[in-house]
N, C-alpha and C positions, 0 to 999 in steps of 0.2 A: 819416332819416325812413323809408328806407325798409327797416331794419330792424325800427321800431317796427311799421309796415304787417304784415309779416309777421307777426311774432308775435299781431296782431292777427285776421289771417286762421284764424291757428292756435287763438288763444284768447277772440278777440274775445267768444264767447258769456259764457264765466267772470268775465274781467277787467273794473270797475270797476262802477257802480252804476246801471245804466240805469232802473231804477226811482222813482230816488232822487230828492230835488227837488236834491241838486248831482251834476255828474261829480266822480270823484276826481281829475281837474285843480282843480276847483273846491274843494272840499275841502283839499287839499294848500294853496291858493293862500291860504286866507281863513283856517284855523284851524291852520295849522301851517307859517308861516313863517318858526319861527326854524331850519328845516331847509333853507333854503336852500342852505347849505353844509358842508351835512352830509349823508350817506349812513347812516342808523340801520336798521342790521339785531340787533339784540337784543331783537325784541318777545315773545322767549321768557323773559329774564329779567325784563325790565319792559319793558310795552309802553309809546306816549304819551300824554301824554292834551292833549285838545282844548281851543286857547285858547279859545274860546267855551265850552267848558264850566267854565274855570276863571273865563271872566267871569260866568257864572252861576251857581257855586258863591260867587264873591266878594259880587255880588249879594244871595242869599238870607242867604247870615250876615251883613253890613250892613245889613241892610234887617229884620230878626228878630231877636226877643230868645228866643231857651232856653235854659232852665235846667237845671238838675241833675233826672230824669226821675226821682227818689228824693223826691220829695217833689208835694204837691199843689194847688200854683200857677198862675198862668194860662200864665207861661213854662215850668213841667215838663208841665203837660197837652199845652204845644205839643207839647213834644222829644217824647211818649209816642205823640203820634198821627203825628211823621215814623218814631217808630222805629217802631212796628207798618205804617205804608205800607212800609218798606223792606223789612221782612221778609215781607211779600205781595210785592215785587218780586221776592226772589230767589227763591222757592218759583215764582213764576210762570217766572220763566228755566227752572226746572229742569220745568217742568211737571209741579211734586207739588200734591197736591193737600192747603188747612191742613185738613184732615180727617186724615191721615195724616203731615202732616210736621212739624215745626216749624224754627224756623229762630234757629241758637245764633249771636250773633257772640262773633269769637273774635280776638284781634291779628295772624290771620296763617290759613294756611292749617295751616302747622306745629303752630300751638299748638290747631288744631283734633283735630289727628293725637294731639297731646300730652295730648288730654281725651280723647280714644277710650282711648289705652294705658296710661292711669293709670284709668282706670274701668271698664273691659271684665271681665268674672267670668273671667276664665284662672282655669286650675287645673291641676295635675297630667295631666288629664287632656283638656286642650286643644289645638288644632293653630291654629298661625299660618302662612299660606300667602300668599306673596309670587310677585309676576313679579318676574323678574330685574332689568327694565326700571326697576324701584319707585326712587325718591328715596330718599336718606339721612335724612328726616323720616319716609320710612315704615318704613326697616330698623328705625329706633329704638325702634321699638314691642316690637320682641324683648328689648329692653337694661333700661330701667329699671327701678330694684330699689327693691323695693315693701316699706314697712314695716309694712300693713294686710293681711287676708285677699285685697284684690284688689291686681296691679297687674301689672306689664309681661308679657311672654309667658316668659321665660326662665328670667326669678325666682322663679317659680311654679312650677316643672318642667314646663312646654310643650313642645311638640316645635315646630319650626320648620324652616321649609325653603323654599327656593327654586325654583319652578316655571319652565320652558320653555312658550308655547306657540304650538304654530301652527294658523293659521287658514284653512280650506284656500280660495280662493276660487273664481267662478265664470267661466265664459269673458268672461264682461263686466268682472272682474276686482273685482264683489261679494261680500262674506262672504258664506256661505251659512248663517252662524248658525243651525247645529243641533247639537247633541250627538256625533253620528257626523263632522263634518266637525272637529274639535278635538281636537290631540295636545296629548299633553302628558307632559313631560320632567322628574321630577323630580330634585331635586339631593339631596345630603346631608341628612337629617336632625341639628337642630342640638339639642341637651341636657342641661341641667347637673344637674339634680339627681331624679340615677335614684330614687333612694330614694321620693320623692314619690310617681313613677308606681305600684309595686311596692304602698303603702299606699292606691292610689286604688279608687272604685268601679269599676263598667262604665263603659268608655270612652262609649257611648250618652248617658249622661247630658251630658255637655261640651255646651260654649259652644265654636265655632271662629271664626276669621275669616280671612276671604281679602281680599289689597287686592291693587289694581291701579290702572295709569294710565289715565284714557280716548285720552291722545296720549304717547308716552315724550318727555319733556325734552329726549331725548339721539339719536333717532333722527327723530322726529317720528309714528311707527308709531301707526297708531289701534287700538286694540284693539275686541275686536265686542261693544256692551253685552251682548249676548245671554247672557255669561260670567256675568252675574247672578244671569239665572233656570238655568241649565246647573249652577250652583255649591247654589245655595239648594236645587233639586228633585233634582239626581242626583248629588250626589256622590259616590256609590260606583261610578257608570260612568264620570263625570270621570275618578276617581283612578285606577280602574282596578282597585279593590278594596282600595286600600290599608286597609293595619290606621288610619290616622291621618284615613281619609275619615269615617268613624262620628260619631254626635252632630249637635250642629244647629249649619249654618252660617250665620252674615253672612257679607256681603259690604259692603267698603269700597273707594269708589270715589276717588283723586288726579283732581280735576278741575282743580286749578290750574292747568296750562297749554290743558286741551283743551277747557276750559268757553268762551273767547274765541270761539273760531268753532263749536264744537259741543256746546253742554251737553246732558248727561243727561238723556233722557226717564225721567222716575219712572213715570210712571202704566205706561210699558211696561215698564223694566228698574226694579222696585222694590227699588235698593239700600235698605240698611239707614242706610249713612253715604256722605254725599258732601262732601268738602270744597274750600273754593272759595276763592281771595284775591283781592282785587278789584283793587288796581293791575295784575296782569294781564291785565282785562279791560279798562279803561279811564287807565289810566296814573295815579287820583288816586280816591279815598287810598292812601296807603301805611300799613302795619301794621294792617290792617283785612281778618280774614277772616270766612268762617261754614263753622261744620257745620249739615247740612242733615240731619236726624235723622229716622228713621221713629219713630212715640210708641210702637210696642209695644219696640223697639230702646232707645230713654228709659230705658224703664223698669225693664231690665237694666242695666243703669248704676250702680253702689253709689260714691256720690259721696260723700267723707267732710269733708271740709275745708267750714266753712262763713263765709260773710263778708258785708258789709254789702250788701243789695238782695238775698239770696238767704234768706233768714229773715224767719218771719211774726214770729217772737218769740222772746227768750234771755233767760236771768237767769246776771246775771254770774258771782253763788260760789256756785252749785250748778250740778250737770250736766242742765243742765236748754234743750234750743233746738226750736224745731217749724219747720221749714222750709216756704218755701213751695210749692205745688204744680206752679205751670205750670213744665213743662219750661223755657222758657227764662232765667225768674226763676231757676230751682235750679241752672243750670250756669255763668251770668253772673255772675263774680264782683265786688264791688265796680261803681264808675260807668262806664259802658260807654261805648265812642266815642263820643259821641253826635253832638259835629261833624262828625265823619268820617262816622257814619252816616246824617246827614242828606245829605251831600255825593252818597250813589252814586246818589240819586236823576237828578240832571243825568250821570251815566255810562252810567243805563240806559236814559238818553233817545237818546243817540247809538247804542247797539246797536239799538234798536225801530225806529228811526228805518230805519236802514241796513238791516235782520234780521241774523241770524246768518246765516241759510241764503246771502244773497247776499255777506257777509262772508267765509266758508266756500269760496264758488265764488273769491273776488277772489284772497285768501291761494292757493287750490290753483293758479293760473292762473299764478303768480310762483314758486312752487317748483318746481311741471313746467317752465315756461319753465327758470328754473337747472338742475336737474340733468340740462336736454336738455343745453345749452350746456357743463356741465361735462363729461360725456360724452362731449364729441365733441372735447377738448381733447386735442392731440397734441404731444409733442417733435417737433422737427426730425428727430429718428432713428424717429421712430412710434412711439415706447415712449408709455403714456399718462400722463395729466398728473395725474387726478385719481382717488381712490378713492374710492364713495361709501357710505356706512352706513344699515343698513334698507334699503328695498325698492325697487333699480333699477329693475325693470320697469316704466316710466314708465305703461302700462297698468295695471296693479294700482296702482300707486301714486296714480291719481286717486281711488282710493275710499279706500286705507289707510294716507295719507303723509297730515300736518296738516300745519302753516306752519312748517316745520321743515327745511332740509337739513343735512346734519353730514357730515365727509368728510376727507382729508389729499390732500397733495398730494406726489406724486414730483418727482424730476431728472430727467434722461435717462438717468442709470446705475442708476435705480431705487430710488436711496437716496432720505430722506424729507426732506423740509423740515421743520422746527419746525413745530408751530402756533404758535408764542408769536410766530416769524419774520413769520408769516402778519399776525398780530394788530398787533405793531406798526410794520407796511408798512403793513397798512390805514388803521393810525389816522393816518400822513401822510399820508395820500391823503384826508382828511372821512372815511374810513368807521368807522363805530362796529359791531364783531361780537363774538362770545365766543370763549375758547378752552378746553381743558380735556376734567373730565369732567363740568362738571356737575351737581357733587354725584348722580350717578347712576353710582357704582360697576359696579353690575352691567351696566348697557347697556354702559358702557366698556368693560368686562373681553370683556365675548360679543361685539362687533362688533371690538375689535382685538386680539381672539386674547391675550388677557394670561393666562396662566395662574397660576396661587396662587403659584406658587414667581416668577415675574416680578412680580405686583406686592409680595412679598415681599422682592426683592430691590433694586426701585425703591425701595422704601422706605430699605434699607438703603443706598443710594445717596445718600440726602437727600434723594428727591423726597417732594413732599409736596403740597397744592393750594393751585394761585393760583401754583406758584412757574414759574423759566423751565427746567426738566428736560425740555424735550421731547421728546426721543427719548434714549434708555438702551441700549444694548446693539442698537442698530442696529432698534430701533423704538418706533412712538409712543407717551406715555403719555396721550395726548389727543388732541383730535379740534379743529377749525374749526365753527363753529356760527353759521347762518346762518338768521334767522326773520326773519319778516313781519309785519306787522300791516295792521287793517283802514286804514291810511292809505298803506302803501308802494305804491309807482310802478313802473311799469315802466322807467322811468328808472334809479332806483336798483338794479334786478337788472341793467340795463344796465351801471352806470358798473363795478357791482363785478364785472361778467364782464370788461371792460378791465381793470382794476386785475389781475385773475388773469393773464389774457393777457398783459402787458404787463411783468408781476413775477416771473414762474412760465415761462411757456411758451419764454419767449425763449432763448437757448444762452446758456451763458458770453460773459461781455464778456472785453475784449482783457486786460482787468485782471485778471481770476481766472484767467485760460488763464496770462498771464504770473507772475503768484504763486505759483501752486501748479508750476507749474515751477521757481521758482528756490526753492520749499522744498523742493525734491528734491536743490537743489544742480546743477543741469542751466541753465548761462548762460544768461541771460535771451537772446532770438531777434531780437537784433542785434548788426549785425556793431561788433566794436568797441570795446562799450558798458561793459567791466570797464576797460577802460585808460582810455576819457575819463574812470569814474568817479574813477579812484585820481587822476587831472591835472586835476580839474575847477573848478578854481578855487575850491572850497565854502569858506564862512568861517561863522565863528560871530557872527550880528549883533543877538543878544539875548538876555540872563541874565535868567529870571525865578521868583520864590522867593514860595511861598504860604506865610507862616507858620501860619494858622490854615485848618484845610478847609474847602473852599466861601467861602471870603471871597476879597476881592481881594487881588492880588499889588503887587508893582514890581518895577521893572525895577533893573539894576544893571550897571555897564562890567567890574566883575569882580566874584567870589563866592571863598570857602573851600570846596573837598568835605569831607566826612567819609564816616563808614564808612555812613551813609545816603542819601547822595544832596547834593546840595546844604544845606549847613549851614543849619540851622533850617525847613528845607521844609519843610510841613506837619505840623510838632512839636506842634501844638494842634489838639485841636477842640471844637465844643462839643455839650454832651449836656443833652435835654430833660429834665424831673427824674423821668420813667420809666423813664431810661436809655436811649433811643431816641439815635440819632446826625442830625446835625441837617446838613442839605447842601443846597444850594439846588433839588435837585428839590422838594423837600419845602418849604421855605422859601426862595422866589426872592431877599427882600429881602436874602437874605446876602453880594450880590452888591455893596451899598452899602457892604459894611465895608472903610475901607483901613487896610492894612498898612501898617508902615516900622520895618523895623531899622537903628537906626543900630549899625552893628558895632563900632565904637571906643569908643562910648560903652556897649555890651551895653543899650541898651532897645527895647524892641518897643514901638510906639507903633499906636495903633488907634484911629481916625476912622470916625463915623456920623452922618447926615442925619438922624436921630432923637433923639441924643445932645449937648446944648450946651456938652460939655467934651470935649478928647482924653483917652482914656485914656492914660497910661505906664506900662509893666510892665518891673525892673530886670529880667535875664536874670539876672543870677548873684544877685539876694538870695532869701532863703526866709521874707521878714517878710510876704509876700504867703499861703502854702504854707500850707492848711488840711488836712496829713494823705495820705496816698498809698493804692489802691486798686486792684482789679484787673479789667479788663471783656475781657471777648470782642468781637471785630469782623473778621467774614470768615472765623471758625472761628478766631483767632489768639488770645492773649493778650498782654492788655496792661498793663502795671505803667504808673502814670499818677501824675501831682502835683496835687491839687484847690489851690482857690482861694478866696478869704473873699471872703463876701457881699457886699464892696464891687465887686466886680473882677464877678463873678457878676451884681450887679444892674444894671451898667452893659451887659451882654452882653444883658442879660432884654427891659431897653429897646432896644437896636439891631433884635431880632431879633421886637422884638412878644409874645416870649412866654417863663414861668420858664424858665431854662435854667445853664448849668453848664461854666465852662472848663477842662478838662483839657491838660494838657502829659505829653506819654508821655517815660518816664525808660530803658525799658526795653521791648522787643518781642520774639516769637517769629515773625512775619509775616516770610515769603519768598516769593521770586518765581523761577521758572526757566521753558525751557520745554520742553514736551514732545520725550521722545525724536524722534518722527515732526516735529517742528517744527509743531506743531500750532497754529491761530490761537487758542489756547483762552484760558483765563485765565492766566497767568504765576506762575511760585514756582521759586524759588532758594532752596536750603537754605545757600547760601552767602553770600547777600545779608542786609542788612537794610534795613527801612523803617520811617518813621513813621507816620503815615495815612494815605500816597497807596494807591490801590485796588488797584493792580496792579504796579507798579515804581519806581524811585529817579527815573527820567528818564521827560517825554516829550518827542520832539524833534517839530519839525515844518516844513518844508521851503516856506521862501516863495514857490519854484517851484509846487510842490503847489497851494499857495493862490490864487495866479494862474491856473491851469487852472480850479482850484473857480468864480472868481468870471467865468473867460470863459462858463462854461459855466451859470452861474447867472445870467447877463447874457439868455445866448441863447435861454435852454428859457423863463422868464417874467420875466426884467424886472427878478426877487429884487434888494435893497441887495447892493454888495458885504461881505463879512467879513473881519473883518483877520486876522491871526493870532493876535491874544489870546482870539480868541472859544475858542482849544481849550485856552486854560489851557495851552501848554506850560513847560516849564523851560528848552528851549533851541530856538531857531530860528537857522535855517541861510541863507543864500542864497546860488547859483550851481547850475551842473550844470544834470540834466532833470525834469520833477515828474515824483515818484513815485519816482524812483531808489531812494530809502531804502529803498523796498521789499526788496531785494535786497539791503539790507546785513545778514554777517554780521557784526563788528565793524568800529570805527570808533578812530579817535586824533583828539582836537581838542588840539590843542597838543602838549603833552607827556603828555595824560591819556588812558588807553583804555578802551573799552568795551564790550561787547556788546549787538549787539542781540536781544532775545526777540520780536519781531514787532512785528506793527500791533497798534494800538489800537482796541479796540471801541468805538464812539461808541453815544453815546445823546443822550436828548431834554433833555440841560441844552445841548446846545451851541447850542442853536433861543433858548434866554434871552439878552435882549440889553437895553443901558439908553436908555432915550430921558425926555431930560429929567426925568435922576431917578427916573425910573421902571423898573423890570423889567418887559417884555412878553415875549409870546414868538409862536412865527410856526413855522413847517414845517421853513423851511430855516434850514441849508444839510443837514440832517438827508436831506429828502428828495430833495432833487438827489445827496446823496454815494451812498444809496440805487440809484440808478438806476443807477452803474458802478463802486461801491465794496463791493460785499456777496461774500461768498465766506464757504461756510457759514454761513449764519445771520447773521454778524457785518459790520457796518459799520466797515470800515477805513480811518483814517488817521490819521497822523503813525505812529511807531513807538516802541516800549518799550525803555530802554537799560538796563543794568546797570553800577555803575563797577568797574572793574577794575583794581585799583591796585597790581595784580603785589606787590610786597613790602611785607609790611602796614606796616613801618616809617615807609613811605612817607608812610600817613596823619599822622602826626605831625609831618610836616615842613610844605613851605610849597604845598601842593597846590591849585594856584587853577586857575578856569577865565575866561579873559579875553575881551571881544567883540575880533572883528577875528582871534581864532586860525582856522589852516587846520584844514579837515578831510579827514582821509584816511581814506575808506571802504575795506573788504575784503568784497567781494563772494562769494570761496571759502570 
């Protein structure tokens, strides 16, 4: 309590809605209680929207009948008079006035951008001028190739190029929006087809456009409308005289994220084009945007494509159509949202309601709070904990930061944490955030220093977006991204500043200090501990064999090796009919399917709670065998046996949806591990496997488990976990938990091994059945979390390799039995 007090003291004026008929306690409490258990910071990608307003959006469409607004009916005159009230609402948000604007909906913001670049007069002799800051919806305005006299900027022979700019402020840490106080930094000019410009008039004549964000996605940075009128009246002093300043410009304003707490004043900054999405203003609807058009802008606009509700009149076989006039009739193609657009009505009641302007002050009160707190986050050693992007100066930043922080975080020795790491720590902890770049290339590139030749080479690495590449050559390719919305709490900047402190800040646990020691080969730092290992009574007290991936296993007193691991280990999987691979993250129920090979008889038998017959599949016939095929999985190749429809539709049924059994006949898939003994992913060019992810073996240490579940006992209460929750092939009991860690090979009987390290857990081990059912829950994910991470990765049980010294060997009678001793080698 009495950290909220202070911050209160600090920001009490900003934070929550004292004007308002609720506090945002009250708010929080009554229209958004399924966030009770949840911590949602992505109100930059979608914000939420308000149970009462979805009870009043359910309302109105129950309770009204509209119809198709194409026609002239008692139900289309309804839909005509909510759709023209809504297009007065949004013009009133933006403070234009319908004398000068009109207002287009469009599915999205994007596809607002996408009527701009496909209709805009570019030509030869035209300039497209971006902030670097711009979205990937805006870059594309340069790209698309146009098969009429108008279309993209590039296609055309436009020149193009990317702008820097800064904005100087004032001691109060206000823009001073003027002309004289704005740098600016051009980049490369971009151009493909010189020939064009060479054939063109005077540059004078052109059509240019400039766009910008009014908040960047990716840093939160407000930019100064004033860029408007600075761009429209002086662009040859803007530019600086560039040869590519001449001719008349627009200006296009990305309002999608910074419309929520600050929209556009037109009547003062009279952009040309403003575009706007509405689930980020109010969470509901989605795929619902508008361009916000000035009519003398309209009317440059050479729209070729014509469709039904945009035409007074056509006659079908001659060339012959007269379109209609009102601007928004002529760019509306076909039947418009019109549920959707009846809906923002009850959205724009929740902003009027609150204003913006005190929505505005709540969001700024919650990001100054975080990036004080992040700020002041220190290692043990005093190195600091967090990096932050855009504008530290917590002083400037109350007037130039929106509801936006974005940032990475160091170790003690300076090196970086993932954000992906970041992302899902959080998401065991309730918190919902982003990570990446945000489809905002250039704000990425200019805040974490990536140069052309690094994100070139990232690329060349396989990174790509959405994917887990975080760091590349010893830095980020992405950022942590943390926003607000008009309903978060102070609470929630609270929990996720613990969550930081408490994930991030703290030193190495005894666990990573002892790990990365003994991958140096440096005895684990007790005394003793290699000799009790080699005499430690360990015995092998479980054989367990996945035939098919992600389905259930059995158990067995003894098993065959082969040159892959345990004979028939997951020799099967199944494939969704797009070729997707099918595994119970993605499909939990796969966890219902049981296995059973009987080995003397060669059939694999497979049971489902969905299915009223067992399957049996003979191992040695090919009367089943519909043909062989070859897929990729993990960058590997795979030579596979398909299966006839019958075998396939019983699989369709178990799993709820078409899909497809494959048996691998042949693989390129290895596993070894890194020279440095690195925790990373495993590959052996000397190995082979079936479809296990990563190696032949996992083993997992019933010691281990015991700790897991004393310690899951003590922190919250957590069910214990047996040891099949981790799917392994072989468990152990005797010795100390954890030991394994420090095995470099091992002998269980007669049979020897290698270990390539720990195993990186993830969020299928959290799935668990109760009564027939697949649920899932946090842990033990988030407890292994708390003293099992060392780089990035969540480690436990470990990865073995079989080692079967003289290949002859496989041939012979090579079993592996419960009740065999195991003898670890620690050197």
């Amino acid at each position: 309590m009495a950290d909220k007090e202070e911050f209160l003291k600090e920001f009490g004026d900003y934070y929550g809605y004292p004007n308002a008929s609720k506090s945002i306690d009250e708010i929080r409490a009554s229209e958004f209680k399924r966030l009770d258990d949840t911590v949602y910071l992505d109100h930059a990608g979608a914000t939420l929207y308000s149970e009462l307003q979805m009870e009043a959006v359910f309302k109105d469409l129950t309770t009204n009948v509209y119809g198709n607004p194409h026609s002239q009916s008692d139900s289309s005159s309804a839909t005509s008079d909510i759709v023209r009230e809504a297009r007065r609402q949004v013009l009133d948000y933006c403070n234009a006035s319908q004398k000068d604007y009109k207002c287009i909906f469009t599915s999205g913001a994007t596809a607002a951008l996408k009527l701009i670049g496909e209709n805009f007069p570019w030509s030869c002799k035209s300039t497209f001028m971006y902030t670097m800051e711009n979205h990937n919806s805006v870059l594309g305005l340069r790209e698309y190739p146009a098969s009429s006299t108008f279309g993209y900027a590039l296609s055309q022979g436009a020149a193009a190029f990317a702008v820097d700019i800064n904005e100087a402020v004032d001691q109060d840490g206000a823009s001073r929006n003027s002309l004289t106080s704005v740098k600016v930094s051009q980049h490369s000019v971009q151009r493909r087809n010189e020939a064009k410009v060479l054939e063109g008039a005077a540059i004078g004549d052109a059509y240019n456009l400039f766009a910008f964000p009014s908040e960047c996605n990716f840093s939160g940075r407000r930019f100064g409308l004033d860029l408007v009128n600075i761009v429209k009246q002086n662009a040859e002093i803007f530019l600086e005289g560039s040869p590519y300043s001449k001719g008349r410009w627009m200006v296009l304003i990305d309002a999608a994220k910074g419309c929520a707490t600050r929209p556009p004043d037109l009547s003062l900054y009279p952009a040309d084009f403003v575009v706007i999405s509405f689930y980020k203003l109010f969470g509901y609807p989605t795929g619902l945007g508008a361009l916000v058009i000035r009519n003398d802008a309209a009317k440059l606009l050479k729209k070729t494509y014509f469709s039904g509700g945009t035409v007074a009149a056509s006659i079908a076989d001659i060339d012959f159509v007269r379109r209609r006039e009102g601007v928004e009739e002529h760019f509306e193609d076909g039947t418009i949202s019109f549920l959707s657009i009846a809906s923002i009505r009850h959205g724009f009641k929740i902003l009027n309601n609150l204003t913006t302007s005190a929505m505005c002050r709540h969001t700024m009160s919650l990001t100054m709070f975080l990036k004080k707190k992040l700020l002041a986050l220190r290692h043990e050693n005093g190195a600091t904990v967090c990096t932050l992007y855009g504008n530290c100066d917590l002083k400037d930043s109350m007037h130039e930061s929106g509801s936006i922080v974005s940032f990475n975080l160091k170790r003690p020795d300076g090196s970086w944490f993932g954000c992906r790491e970041v992302e899902k720590l959080a998401s065991l902890s309730g918190i919902q955030l982003r990570t990446g770049c945000f489809c905002n290339p250039g704000a990425c590139a200019k805040y974490l220093g990536l140069s052309h030749s690094d994100l070139l080479s990232n690329l060349e690495a396989g990174h790509v977006c959405w994917d887990d590449n975080d760091v590349i050559n010893g830095k980020p390719t992405g950022a942590v991204r943390v926003s607000f919305g008009y309903m978060s709490t102070y609470e929630d900047a609270k929990k996720f500043i613990d969550f930081i402190r408490s994930s991030f800040v703290s030193m190495p646990s005894e666990f990573e200090k002892g790990y990365l020691l003994r991958s140096k080969s440096i005895p684990y730092p007790s005394e003793g501990l290699e000799d009790r290992l080699s005499s430690s009574g360990c015995r092998l007290k479980s054989i367990n064999i996945y035939p098919i991936k992600s389905c259930a296993g059995f158990s067995v007193k003894n098993w065959p090796l082969s040159n892959t691991g345990l004979q028939y280990d997951r020799e099967w999987l199944l494939k969704s009919l797009t070729g997707e691979i099918l595994t119970q993250k993605k499909v939990p129920e796969m966890s219902l399917i049981n296995t059973f090979i009987n080995i003397k008889q060669q059939i694999l038998s497979v049971e489902s709670p969905h299915c009223k017959r067992k399957l049996q599949i003979k191992l040695d016939s090919d009367s089943y065998l519909f043909g062989k095929e070859e897929f990729y999985l993990h960058n590997q190749r795979y030579e596979v046996q398909c299966y006839e429809n019958e075998i396939n539709q019983w699989f369709s049924n178990a799993v709820g949806q078409p899909c497809t059994l494959v048996r691998c006949c042949q693989s390129e898939y290895c596993c070894s591990l890194n020279n440095n003994r690195s925790v990373g992913m495993c590959r052996d060019v000397d190995s082979r496997v079936n479809f296990a992810n990563e190696a032949q073996f996992l083993l997992i240490s019933e010691e281990s488990v015991s700790d897991l579940n004393n310690r899951l006992s003590s922190n919250n209460g957590a069910p214990y976990v047996n040891p099949m929750r981790f799917r392994p092939n072989l468990v152990i009991s005797g010795g100390e938990p954890y030991a394994e860690d420090g095995w470099r090979n091992l002998r269980i009987g007669n049979t020897s091994f290698s270990s390539l390290g720990g195993c990186n857990r993830c969020q299928m081990i959290n799935f668990y059945q109760q009564t027939g059912q697949v649920k899932k829950t946090n842990e033990p994910l988030a407890t292994l979390a708390s003293y099992r991470r060392v780089k990035g990765k969540i480690l436990f049980g470990i990865l073995l390799r079989y080692d079967p010294g003289n290949k002859a060997e496989l041939d012979t009678n090579s079993w592996l039995k419960v009740g065999d001793e195991v003898h670890p080698n620690s050197e």
